[in-house]
N, C-alpha and C positions, 0 to 999 in steps of 0.2 A: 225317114232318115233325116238328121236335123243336117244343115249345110255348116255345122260349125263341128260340125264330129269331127276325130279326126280320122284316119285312115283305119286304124288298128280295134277303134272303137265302129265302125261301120261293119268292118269281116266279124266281127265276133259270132259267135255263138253261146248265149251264156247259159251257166247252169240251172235244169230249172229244180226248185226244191220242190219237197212234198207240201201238200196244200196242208194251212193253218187254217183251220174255219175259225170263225168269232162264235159260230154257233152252237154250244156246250151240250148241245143233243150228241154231236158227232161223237161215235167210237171210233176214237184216233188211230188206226194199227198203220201206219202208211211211210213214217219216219223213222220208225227202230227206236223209240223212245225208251226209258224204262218206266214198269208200269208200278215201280215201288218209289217210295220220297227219299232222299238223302239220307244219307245217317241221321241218326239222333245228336249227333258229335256236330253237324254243321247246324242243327238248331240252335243248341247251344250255342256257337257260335254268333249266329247272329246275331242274337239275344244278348250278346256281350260287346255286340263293335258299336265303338260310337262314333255318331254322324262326324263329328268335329276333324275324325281323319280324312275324311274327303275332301276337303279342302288343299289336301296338297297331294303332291303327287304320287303316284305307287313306285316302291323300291325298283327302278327297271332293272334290277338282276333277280327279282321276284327269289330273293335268296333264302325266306323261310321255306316256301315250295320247293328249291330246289335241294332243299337239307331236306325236306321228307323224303320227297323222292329219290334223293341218296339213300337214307337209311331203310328205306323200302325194298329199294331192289338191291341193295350192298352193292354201291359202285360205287367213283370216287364222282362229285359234283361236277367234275371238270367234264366230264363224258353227259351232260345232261344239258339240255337246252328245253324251255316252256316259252308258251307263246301265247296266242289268243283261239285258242280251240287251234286241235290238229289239221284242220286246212288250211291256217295261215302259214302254221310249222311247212306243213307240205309244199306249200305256195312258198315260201322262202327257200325251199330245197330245190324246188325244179329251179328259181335262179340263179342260186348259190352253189351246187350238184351236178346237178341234170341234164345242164345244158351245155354238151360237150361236141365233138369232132362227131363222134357215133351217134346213131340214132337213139335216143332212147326207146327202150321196148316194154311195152306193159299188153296185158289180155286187152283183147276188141270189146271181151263183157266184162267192164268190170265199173269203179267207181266213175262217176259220169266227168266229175271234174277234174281226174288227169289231161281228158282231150283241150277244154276250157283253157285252163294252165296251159298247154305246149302252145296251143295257141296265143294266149296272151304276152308268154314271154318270148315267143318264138325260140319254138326246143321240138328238135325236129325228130320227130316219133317215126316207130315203125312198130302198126298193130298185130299181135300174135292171136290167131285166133284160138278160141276154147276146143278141145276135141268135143264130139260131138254128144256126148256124156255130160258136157259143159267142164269138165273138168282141166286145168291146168297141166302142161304137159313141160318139166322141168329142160326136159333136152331139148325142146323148142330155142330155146337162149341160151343155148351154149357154144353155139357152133362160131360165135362170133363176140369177143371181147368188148361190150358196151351193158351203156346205166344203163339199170331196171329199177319197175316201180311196181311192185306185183298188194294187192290187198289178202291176206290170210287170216282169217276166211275173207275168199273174195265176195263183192257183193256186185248183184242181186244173187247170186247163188248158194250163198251158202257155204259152199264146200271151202275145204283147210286143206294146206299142204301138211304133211309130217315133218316134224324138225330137220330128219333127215337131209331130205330132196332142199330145204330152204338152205342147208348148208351144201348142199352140191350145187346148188344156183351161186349160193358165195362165193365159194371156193373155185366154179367155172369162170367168175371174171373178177380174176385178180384186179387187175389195173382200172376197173370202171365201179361205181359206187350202184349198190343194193340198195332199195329201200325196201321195208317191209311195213306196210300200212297196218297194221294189227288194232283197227278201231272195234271188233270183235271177239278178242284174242280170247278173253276171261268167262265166253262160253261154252269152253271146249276144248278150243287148240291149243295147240303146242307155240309158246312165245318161243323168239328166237332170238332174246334177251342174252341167254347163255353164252351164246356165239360173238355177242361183241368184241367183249374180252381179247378172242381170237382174229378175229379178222378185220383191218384197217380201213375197208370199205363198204360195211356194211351199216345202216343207219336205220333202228326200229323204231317208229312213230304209235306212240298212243295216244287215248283223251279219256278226259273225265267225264265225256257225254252221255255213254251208255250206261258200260257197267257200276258207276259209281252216282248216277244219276243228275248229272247235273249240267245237263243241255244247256239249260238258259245262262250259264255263269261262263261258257264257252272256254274252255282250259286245255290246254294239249299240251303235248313233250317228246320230244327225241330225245332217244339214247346214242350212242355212240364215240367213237373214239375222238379225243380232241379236236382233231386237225379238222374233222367234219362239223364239229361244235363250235368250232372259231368262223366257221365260211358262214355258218347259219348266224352267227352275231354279229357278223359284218352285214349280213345281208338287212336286220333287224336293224340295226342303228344305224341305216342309211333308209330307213324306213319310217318305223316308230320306236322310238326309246323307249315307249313305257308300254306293251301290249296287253299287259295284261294287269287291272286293275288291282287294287287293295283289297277290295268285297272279297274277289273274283278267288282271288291267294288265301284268304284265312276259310273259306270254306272249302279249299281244295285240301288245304293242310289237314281240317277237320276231318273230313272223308279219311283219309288216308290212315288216322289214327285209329278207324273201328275196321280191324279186319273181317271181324267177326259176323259185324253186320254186311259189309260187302258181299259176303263171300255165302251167307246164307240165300242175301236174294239172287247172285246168279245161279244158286243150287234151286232155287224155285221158277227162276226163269226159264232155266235147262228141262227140270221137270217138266213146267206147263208146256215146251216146245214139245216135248216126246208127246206128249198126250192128245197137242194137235196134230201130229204127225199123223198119229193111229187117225184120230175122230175123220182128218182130212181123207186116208186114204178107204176108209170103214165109207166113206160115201160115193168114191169112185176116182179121186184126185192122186195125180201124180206128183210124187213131193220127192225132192232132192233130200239127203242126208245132212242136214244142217250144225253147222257150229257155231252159228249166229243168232244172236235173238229175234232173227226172223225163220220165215221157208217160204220157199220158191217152187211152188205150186201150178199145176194144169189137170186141165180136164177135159176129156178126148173128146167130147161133145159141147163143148160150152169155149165158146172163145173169151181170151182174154179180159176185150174190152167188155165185152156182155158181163163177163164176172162184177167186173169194176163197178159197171153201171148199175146193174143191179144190187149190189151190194150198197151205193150210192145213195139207191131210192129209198135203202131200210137205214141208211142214216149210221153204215159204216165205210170207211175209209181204207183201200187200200193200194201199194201202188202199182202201178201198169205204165207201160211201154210201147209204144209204137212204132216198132224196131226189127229187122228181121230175125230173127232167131228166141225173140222174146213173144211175138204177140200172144201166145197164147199162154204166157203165164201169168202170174200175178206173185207180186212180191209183199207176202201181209207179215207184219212186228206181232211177235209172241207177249199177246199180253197180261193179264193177272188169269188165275183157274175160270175167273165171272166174265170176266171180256171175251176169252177163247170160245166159251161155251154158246154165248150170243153169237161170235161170228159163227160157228158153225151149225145152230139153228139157221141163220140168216142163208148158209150157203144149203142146207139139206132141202130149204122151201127154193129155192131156186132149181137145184136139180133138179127134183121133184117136179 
């Protein structure tokens, strides 16, 4: 610990991500990546920016993004905020939201950097545990009028609430703000996009990292009703006015223009997921119901970290936990029909 930290920077616990090897032997399954490139609509794109716009600075109301994103999901602009990938969105929300009289309440399993955040901004939480299915249990947080921050599908799990239940969690706390982290949403679930409209304190958070493939351009967006759109712009331009670059904006626009290509690779994504479901449980793995482009996998004789490790030595990647209620799973990203088929060669020599 350096003697010039300061206090808040000393307690921290920070997040840690999935490991980036430099070494191109690794099959990367470990981040939820997608295992397909961008549209063709953002090649293009690049293909036609010229360097001479970097020189100044990017529009900080990133207002072509947010006229796609209007005419994408048909809602009025005003209801739309982008930022720099959906954890800073989030990270703006727990101190612009979140951090209220009530505890905030989010699942004990779920994305690692809720705790990170309550921490940082001091936003005083109170953990609901998973039932033991791992499953979300909606009447958990009803009994009591405070913000929630729930992930559908949660991760590492997997599992989606139905639109239903995410509108009985709204509708249970009128006077305290929902979030619904939906960085998953477009392999399965039910968005809960519809419900804004309706209800004043509900706020659904997406990105451009997964399903549209564009991790390293880091792009995210809340929807929701104004009044929650304006706290997150206050929060931003007392922060960074510009978060989100030029590049960053014309290839998100691009994406958004090819439905057709999106929407074929999460229909291949979904695919390959089922397949390794089967391949996983065809060798003795217990695998959760997935809506994510991962699964959350164990095997009754093979602990967690063993999996990891040995998976490690044949030079694939997945992630693992050192957690009570997780050690013995592993959490591996659904990758192409060629990726899947090596990990589970890789896992059939190990059981074996």
């Amino acid at each position: 610990m350096s003697r010039f930290w300061s206090d808040i920077t000393a307690r921290l616990a920070p997040y840690v991500p999935g490991e980036q090897p430099e070494d191109e032997l690794f099959l990367k399954l470990n981040t939820n990546e997608n295992p397909y490139p961008p549209s063709p609509n953002v090649n293009s794109a690049v293909g036609n920016f010229s360097i001479s716009e970097l020189s100044l600075y990017p529009d900080p109301d990133s207002t072509i993004l947010i006229k796609a994103l209007s005419t994408r999901f048909n809602v009025s602009q005003e209801y739309i905020f982008v930022g720099n990938g959906s954890d800073e969105v989030l990270a703006h929300t727990f101190v612009g939201l979140l951090r209220q009289q009530r505890p905030l309440r989010f699942p004990d399993i779920s994305y690692g950097f809720y705790s990170v955040w309550a921490d940082l901004f001091d936003v005083d939480r109170k953990l609901i545990p998973l039932r033991d299915d791992f499953s979300i249990l909606v009447d958990d947080y009803l009994d009591v009028d405070a913000p929630v921050i729930i992930a559908n599908p949660n991760a590492p799990t997997g599992l989606a609430l139905e639109l239903n239940d995410v509108e009985r969690l709204v509708a249970g706390n009128p006077d305290s703000v929902i979030v619904i982290d939906e960085a998953y949403i477009d392999y399965g679930g039910e968005s809960a996009l519809p419900l804004v409209a309706k209800y004043e304190n509900l706020l659904v958070v997406q990105t451009f990292s997964k399903s549209r493939a564009l991790a390293g351009m880091r792009v995210g967006y809340a929807i929701g009703q104004p009044p929650l759109i304006h706290a997150l712009k206050r929060i931003k331009n007392s922060f960074n006015s510009y978060p989100v670059d030029t590049f960053s904006q014309i290839t998100a626009v691009a994406s958004l223009s090819d439905e057709d290509y999106f929407r074929e690779c999460c229909d291949r994504v979904c695919e390959s997921r089922e397949s390794l479901i089967k391949g996983l449980v065809n060798i003795g793995f217990d695998v959760l119901p997935s809506k994510a482009n991962f699964v959350f996998a164990a095997h009754p004789d093979i602990s967690g970290v063993s999996l990891y490790s040995e998976l490690y030595k044949r030079n694939i990647l997945v992630r693992y936990w050192d957690m009570p209620r997780l050690q013995n799973h592993v959490r591996i990203t659904v990758g192409s029909e060629s990726q899947c088929q090596l990990l589970l060669s890789g896992l059939e020599d190990i059981v074996a």
